[in-house]
N, C-alpha and C positions, 0 to 999 in steps of 0.2 A: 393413743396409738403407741405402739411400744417398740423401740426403735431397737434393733441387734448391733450388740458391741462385737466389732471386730476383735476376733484372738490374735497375738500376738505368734508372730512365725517362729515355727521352733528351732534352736540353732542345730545345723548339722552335726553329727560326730563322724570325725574318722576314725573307724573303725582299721585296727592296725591289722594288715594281712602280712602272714607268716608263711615263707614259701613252705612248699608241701615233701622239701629236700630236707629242712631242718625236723619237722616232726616225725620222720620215718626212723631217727634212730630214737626219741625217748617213746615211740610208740613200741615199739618193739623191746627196748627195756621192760616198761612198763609191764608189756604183755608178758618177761620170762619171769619177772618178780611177782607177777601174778599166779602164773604156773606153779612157780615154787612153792607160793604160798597154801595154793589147792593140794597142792599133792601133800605138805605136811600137814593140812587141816581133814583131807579129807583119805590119803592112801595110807599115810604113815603109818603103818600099821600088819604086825603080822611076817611073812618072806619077805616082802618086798622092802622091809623097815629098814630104814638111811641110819639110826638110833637105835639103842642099845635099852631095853628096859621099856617100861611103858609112862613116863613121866612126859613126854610130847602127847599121847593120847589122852592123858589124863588132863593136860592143861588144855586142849582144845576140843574135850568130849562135848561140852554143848554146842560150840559152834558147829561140831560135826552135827549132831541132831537140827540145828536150825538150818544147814545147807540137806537136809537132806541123805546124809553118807547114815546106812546104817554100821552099827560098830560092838553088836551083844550078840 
């Protein structure tokens, strides 16, 4: 007959909660340091260009094709 070994209880973790007052400012950083980044990966480019010459489109022309942005 074959008897069941008890498992051993797992120890809890406290899991550390972070009020929802501190992550509203680096979410919103976050989110305009992302903005900037789409718009010179994906607009910079043409009238609208922040930069002078096409040495930003050229450094970010594959990533432009792998998000999507056409740019020919």
């Amino acid at each position: 007959m074959a008897q069941g070994a008890a498992l051993p209880a797992r120890p809890s973790v406290a899991v550390p909660v972070v009020p929802l007052r501190e992550l509203v400012p680096w979410a919103v950083f976050a989110g305009v340091i992302l903005l900037a980044l789409l718009y010179l990966v994906g607009m910079d480019q043409g009238a609208t260009s922040v930069f002078s010459g096409s040495m930003l489109h050229e450094f970010v022309h594959d990533g432009r094709h792998l998000l999507g942005f056409p740019c020919h």
